[in-house]
N, C-alpha and C positions, 0 to 999 in steps of 0.2 A: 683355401687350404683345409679348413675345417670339413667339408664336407668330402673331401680327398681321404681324410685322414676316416672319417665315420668309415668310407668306403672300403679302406684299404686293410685297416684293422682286422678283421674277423678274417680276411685273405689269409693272414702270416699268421694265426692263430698255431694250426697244425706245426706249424714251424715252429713257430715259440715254445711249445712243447720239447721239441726235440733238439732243441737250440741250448736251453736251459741247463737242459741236462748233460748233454755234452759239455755244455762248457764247466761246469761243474767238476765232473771230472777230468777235465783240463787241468782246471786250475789245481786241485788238491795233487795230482799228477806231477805237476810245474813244483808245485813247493813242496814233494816229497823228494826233489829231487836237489832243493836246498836252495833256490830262486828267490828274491825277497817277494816278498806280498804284493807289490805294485806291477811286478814282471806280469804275469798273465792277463791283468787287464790292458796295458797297455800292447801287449803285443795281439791282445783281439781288435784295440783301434788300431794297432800300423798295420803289422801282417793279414786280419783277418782273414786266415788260412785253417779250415778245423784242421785236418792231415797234416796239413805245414806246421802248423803251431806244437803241434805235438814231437814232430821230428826236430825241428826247430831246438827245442829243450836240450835235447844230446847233443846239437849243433852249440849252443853255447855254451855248454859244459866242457866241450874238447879241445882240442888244440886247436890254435887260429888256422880255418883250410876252407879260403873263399870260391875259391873254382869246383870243390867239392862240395860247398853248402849252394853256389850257382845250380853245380847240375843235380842234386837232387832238387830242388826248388822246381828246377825244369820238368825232372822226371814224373815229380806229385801231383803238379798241376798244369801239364802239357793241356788235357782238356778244356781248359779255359780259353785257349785260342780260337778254336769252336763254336767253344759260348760265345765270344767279340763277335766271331765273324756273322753267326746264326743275328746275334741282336744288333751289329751296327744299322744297321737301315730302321728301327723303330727309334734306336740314341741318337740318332742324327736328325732326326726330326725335333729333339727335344730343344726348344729355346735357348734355356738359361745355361752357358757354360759349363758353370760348377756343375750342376746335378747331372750332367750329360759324363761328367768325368766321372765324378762318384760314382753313379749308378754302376759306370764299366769295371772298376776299382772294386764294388762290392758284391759281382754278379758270382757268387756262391753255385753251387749246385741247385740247393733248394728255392734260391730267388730267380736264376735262371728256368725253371722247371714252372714258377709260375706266370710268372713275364712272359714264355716264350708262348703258351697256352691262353694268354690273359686279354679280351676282350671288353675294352675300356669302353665304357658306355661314352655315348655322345655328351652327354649329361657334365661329364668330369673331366675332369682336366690331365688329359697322359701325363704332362711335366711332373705335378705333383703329385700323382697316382705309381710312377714308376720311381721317382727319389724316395716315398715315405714307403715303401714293400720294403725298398734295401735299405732304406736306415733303419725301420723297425726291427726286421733279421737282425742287423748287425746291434742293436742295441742288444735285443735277446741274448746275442751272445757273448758280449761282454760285461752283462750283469750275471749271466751263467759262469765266466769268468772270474769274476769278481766274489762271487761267494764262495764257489769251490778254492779259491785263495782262502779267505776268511779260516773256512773249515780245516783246510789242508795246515795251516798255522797256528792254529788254537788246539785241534786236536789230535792225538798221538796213536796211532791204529798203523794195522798194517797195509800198505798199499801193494803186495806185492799181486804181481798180474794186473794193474789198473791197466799196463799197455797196451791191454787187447783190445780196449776203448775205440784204439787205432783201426785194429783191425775190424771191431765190431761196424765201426763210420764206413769204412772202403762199403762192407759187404752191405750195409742199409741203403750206402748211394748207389748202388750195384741193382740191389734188387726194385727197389725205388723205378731208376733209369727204365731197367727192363717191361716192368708192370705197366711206366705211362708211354714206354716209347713206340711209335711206330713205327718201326723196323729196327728189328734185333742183330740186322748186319753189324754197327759199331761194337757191338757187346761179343760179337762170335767171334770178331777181328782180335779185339783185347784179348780175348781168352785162348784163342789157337795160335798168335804170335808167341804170346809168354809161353805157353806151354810146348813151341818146337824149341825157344831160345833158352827154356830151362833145359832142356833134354840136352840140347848143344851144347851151350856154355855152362850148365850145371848153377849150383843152386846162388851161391854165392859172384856172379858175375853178369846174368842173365838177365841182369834189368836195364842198363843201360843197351844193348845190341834190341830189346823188347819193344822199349820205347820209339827208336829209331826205327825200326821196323814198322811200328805201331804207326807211327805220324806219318812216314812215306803212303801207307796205306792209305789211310783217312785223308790225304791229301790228294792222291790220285780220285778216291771214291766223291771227295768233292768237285774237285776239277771236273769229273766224269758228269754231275749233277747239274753244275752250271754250264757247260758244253749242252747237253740235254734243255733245257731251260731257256737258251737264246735260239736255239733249233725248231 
């Protein structure tokens, strides 16, 4: 485990950076909004969701409405299914139970992005090469968490616009995705779906008909990939 962890470390560094920070203004975010102090870290070990976590907040603040907090839940992090399917065949090799669940539990954007690209030397041990990337992210993020609590409750400033934080994450995962991915097809999909279904359905309804549209697509373009592949 030691030499896993020497390994693994400097990997998630770049993360830890932007892990930090985010969750940082997570948390000041969560408790401007009148949350007790303990809420934002715990909900980066339950939910660990950046996007989730942050809609998540209005979702507890409102009236009880669980099929509504289901399907945006659905709608934020549809792409994750993706991610299971892209990483099951490296999780399934993995030994130990628990880390084979966690790991899928923790697979983030940014831990996915490294995982999926990640070329475990013979030398190490995948088991604990691929548990300690996601628990390291995930601690990152909720000690990012956990300060921005701290700050957001001791001191008294204004937060107004922090929510763009939200929107700042979409567009970093966004351009992120683009830069390392090789083939811009899912990203062209995203962007020409939403943009007939806002025209359609206009601004206010256009996300759920987007989404549905979105995943039929990505599903056929996978189906289309592994048909290709056993050919």
């Amino acid at each position: 485990m030691k030499n896993a962890l020497k390994y693994s470390f400097p990997l998630t560094i770049p993360i830890m950076a932007g892990y930090v920070f985010l969750g940082i203004s997570f948390g000041i975010f969560a408790t401007s909004k009148g949350l007790p102090l303990y809420y934002p870290v715990l909900m980066g070990i339950v939910i660990y969701g950046g996007s989730m976590q942050f809609a998540a907040v209005n979702l507890l603040l409102a009236a009880f409405n669980p099929i509504g907090a289901i399907l945006l839940t659905i709608m934020v992090h549809a792409r994750h299914i993706f991610y299971g399917i892209t990483m099951l065949a490296p999780f399934n090799q993995l030994k130990n139970g628990f880390r084979k669940v966690y790991c899928m539990f923790g697979l983030t954007d940014e831990t996915f992005s490294l995982l999926a690209s990640l070329e475990v030397p013979e030398e190490q041990d995948r088991n604990w090469v691929y548990f300690l990337v996601t628990f390291l992210n995930q601690c990152y993020w909720v000690i990012g968490c956990g300060i921005g609590a701290v700050i957001g409750s001791n001191l008294t400033f204004n937060t107004e616009g922090i929510e763009f934080v939200l929107t700042a994450l979409f567009m970093t995962i966004f351009v992120e995705q683009w830069l390392n991915a090789s083939s811009h097809r899912p990203a062209i999909i995203g962007l020409v779906g939403s943009a007939v279904c806002l025209v359609i359905f206009g601004g206010a309804n256009f996300m759920i008909p987007a989404m549905i549209i979105i995943l039929i697509l990505f599903s056929l373009d996978y189906y289309k990939e592994v048909k290709q592949g056993q050919g």
